[in-house]
ZANU-85205 format. One line per field, with one value per residue (C-alpha): residue number from 1; x, y, z. Coordinates in nm, 3 decimals. Each point is the difference from the previous one (the first is absolute). Example, Ala and Ser with C-alpha at 12.3 -4.5 7.8 and 13.67 -1.06 7.14 Angstrom:
<lodos>
k: (1	2)
xx: (1.230	0.137)
yy: (-0.450	0.344)
zz: (0.780	-0.066)
</lodos>
This chain:
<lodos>
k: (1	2	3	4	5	6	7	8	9	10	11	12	13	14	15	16	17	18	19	20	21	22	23	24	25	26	27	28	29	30	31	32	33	34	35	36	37	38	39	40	41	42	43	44	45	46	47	48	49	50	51	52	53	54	55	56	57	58	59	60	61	62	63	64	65	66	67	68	69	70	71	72	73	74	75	76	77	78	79	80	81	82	83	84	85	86	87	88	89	90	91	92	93	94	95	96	97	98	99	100	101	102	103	104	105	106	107	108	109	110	111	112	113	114	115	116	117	118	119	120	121	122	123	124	125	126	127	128	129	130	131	132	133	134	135	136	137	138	139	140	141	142	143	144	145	146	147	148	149	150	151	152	153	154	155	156	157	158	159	160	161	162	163	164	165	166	167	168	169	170	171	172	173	174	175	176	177	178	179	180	181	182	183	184	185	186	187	188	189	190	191	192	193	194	195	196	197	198	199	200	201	202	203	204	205	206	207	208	209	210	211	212	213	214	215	216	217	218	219	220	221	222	223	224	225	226	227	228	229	230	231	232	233	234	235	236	237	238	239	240	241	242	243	244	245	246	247	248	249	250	251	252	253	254	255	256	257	258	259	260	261	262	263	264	265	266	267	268	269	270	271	272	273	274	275	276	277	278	279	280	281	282	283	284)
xx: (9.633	0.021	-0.381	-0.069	-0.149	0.130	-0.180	-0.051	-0.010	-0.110	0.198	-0.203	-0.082	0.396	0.038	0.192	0.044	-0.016	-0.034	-0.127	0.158	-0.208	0.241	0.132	-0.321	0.158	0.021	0.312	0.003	0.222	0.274	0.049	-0.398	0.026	0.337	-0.202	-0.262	0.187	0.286	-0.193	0.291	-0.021	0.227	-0.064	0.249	0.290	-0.072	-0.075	0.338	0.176	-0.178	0.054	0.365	0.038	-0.226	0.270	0.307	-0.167	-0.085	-0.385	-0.190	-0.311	0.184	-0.048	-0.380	0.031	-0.120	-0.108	-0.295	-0.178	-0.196	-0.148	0.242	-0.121	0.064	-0.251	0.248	0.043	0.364	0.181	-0.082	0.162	-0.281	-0.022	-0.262	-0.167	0.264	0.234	-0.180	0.028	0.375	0.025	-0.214	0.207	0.283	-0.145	-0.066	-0.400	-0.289	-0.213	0.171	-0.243	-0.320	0.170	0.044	-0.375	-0.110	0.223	-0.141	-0.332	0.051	0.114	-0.268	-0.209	0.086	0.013	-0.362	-0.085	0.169	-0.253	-0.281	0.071	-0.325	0.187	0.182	-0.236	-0.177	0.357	0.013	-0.346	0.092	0.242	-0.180	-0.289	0.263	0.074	-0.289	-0.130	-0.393	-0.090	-0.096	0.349	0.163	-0.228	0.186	0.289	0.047	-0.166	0.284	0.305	-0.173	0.027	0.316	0.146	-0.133	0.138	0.315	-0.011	-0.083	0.317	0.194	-0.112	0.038	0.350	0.055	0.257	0.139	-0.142	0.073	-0.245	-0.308	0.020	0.024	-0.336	-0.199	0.126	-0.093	-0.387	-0.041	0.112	-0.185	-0.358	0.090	0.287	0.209	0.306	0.032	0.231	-0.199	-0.314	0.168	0.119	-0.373	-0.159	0.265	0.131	0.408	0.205	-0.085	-0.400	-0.155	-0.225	-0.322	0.011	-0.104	-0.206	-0.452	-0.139	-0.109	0.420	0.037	-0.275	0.132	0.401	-0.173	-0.219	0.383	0.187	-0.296	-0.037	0.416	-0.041	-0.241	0.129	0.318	-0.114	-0.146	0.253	0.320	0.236	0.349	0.276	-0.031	-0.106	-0.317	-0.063	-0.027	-0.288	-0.169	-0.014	-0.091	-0.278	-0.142	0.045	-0.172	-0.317	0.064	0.004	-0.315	-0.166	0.146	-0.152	-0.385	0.046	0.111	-0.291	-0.228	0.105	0.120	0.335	0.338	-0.002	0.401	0.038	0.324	-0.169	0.150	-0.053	0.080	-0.387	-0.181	-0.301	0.077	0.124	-0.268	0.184	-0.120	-0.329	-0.160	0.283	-0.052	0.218	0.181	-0.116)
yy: (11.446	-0.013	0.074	-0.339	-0.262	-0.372	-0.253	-0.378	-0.152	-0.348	-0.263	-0.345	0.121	0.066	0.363	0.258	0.327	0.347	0.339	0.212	0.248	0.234	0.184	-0.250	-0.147	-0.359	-0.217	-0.056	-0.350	-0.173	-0.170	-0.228	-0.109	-0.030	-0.239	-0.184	-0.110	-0.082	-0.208	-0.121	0.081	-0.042	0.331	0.188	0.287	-0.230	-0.101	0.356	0.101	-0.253	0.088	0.404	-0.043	-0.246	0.249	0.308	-0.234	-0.030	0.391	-0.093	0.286	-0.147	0.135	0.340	-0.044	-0.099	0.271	-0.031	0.127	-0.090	-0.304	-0.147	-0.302	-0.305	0.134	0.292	0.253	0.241	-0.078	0.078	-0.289	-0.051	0.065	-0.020	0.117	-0.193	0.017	-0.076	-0.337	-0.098	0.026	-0.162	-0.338	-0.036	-0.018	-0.272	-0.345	-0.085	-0.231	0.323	0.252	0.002	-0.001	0.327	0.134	0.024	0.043	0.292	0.157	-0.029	0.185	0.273	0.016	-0.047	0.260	0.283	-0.117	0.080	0.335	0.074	-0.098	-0.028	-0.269	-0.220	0.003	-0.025	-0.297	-0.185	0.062	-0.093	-0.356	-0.039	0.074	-0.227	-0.312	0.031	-0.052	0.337	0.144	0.238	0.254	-0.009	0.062	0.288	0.162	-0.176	0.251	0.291	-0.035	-0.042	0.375	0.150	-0.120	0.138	0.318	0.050	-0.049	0.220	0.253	-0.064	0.031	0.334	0.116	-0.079	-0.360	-0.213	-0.253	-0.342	-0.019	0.326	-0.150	-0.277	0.245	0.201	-0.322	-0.054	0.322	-0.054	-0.384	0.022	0.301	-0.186	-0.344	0.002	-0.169	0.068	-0.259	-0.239	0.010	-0.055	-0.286	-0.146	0.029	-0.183	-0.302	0.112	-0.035	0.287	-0.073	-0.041	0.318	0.177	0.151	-0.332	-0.183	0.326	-0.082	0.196	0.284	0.037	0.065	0.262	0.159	0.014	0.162	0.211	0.138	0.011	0.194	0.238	0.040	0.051	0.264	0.199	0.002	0.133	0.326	0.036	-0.067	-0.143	-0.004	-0.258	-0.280	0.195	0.170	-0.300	-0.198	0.234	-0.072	-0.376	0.009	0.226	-0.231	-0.275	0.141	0.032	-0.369	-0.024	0.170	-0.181	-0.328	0.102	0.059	-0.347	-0.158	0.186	-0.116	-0.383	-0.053	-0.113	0.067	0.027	-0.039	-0.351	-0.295	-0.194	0.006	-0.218	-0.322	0.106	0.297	-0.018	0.086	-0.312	-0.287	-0.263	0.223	0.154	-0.124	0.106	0.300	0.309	-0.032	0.257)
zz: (9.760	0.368	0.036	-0.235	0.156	-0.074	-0.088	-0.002	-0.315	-0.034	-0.250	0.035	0.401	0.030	0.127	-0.195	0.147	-0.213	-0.041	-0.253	-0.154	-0.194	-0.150	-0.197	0.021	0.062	0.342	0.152	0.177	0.247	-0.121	0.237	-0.011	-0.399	0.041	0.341	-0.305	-0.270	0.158	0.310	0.202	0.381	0.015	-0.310	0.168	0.021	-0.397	-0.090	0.208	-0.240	-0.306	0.068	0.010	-0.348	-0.145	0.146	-0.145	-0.349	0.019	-0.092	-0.055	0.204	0.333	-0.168	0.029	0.378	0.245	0.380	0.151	0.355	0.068	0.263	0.113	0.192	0.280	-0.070	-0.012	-0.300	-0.155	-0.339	-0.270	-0.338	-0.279	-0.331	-0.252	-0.225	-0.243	0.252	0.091	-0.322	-0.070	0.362	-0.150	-0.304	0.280	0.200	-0.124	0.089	-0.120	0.154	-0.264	-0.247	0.223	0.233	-0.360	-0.057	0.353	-0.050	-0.290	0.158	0.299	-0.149	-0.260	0.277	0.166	-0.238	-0.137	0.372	-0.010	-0.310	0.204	0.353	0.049	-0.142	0.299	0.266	-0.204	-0.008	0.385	0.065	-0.209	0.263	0.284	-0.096	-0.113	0.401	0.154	0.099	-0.062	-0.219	0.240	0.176	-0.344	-0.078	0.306	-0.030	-0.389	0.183	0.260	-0.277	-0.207	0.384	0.070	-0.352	0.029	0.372	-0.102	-0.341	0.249	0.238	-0.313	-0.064	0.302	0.015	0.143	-0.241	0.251	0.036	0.388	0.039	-0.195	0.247	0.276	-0.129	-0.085	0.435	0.085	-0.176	0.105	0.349	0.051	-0.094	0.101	0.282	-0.182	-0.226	-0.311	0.127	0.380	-0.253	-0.204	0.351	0.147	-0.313	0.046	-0.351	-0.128	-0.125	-0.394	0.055	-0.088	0.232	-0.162	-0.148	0.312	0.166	-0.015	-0.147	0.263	0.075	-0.386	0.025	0.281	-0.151	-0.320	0.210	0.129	-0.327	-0.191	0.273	-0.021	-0.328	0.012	0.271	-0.174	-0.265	0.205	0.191	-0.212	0.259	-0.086	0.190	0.221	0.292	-0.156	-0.184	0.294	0.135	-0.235	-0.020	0.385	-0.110	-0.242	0.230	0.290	-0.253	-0.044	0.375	0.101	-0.272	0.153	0.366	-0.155	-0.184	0.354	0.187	-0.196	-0.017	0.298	-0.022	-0.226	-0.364	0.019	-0.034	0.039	-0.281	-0.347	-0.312	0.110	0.210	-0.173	-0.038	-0.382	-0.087	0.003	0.109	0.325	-0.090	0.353	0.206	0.231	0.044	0.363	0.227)
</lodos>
């Protein structure tokens, strides 16, 4: 599962992180985030410490459900994380007193339905994603790209996994290799340019020409990848510059023709996308 993505998952706005599994065809979800929610606990690790090691003394079988996989951490690094499936979650509320049990019950069940209903027809999915896009503020034009983008980005990195890259730490250095190459930045220079924090997600706070561009890059990756069946880091990494540096020269007739940089500091507290800033203008 090391090529799995997480994901945020959203209990009444309170972030759960995940990862799906689709072998078992289940999420697994942060423990700590699940006990965060239903005790309210200002350190959910110290209670889930406790609560581990009564659980160990009573031999419950729910610790038998606990793996770890990587998540992203507040402090944006990737680090091992007690999970547990959706079975898992649900011996864990029957050992935690909460008012919240029975509504984390049925959000629950929902999800998961959810989510193999969007497996079975994978619009489903971009509609749910273009709900949430639209409940923040953005247009409908910058979602449109904002979907193509997430399709691009997928099948770039189905194509690294064939190829032979497993490792999470060498998807981030390919995605560097294709960004910097057509932007001059790497993600966290990029993040750092746009004012943004470690958890605030890039593409999300690119205009619309940047998305084009970083699509431009990962569908040109994709293809050339698939003609000239690079296997490793190494050749990998030739290719994502390759696909960038299409991104690039597309990037330099855009510029030519307007007049000034299409890579922008602005994000989405002042995209144009959002129309609490429809009259705003891009900075030059």
């Amino acid at each position: 599962m090391n090529n799995q993505e997480m994901q945020i998952q959203l209990f009444k706005n309170q972030k759960i992180r995940s990862i799906w599994n689709p072998q078992k065809q289940d999420y697994y979800y942060s423990v700590v985030d699940v006990v965060r929610i239903l005790t309210e606990s200002e350190n959910p690790r110290l209670y889930w410490g406790k609560l581990k090691q009564r659980l160990r003394e009573e031999e419950s079988q729910l610790l038998n459900f606990c793996q770890q996989l990587k998540m992203e951490a507040e402090d944006g690094k990737m680090r091992l994380t007690d999970v547990l499936d959706t079975e898992g979650v649900f011996r864990l509320i029957q050992s935690i007193p909460s008012k919240k049990a029975e509504p984390f019950k049925e959000w629950l069940a929902k999800v998961g339905k959810e989510r193999l209903e969007e497996m079975a027809n994978p619009s489903k999915a971009f509609e749910r994603v273009y709900q949430d896009y639209k409940r923040k503020g953005y247009s409908d034009k910058w979602i449109n790209l904002r979907l193509k983008s997430i399709e691009s980005r997928r099948e770039i990195t189905d194509e690294w996994q064939r190829c032979g890259i497993t490792k999470n730490k060498d998807y981030a250095i390919l995605t560097d290799e294709m960004l910097s190459t057509w932007s001059g930045m790497k993600t966290k220079e990029y993040k750092k340019y746009k004012d943004l924090d470690k958890k605030e997600n890039l593409k999300d706070n690119m205009t619309k020409i940047e998305l084009a561009l970083d699509s431009i890059a990962e569908l040109t990756a994709t293809e050339l990848s698939k003609q000239k069946n690079p296997y490793g880091l190494s050749e990998n990494k030739t290719i994502a510059r390759a696909g960038g540096e299409v991104a690039y020269n597309t990037r330099k007739d855009i510029e030519n023709k307007l007049g000034r940089s299409v890579v922008t500091p602005e994000n989405a507290k002042s995209l144009n996308a959002l129309p609490i800033n429809q009259n705003k203008k891009m900075i030059k």
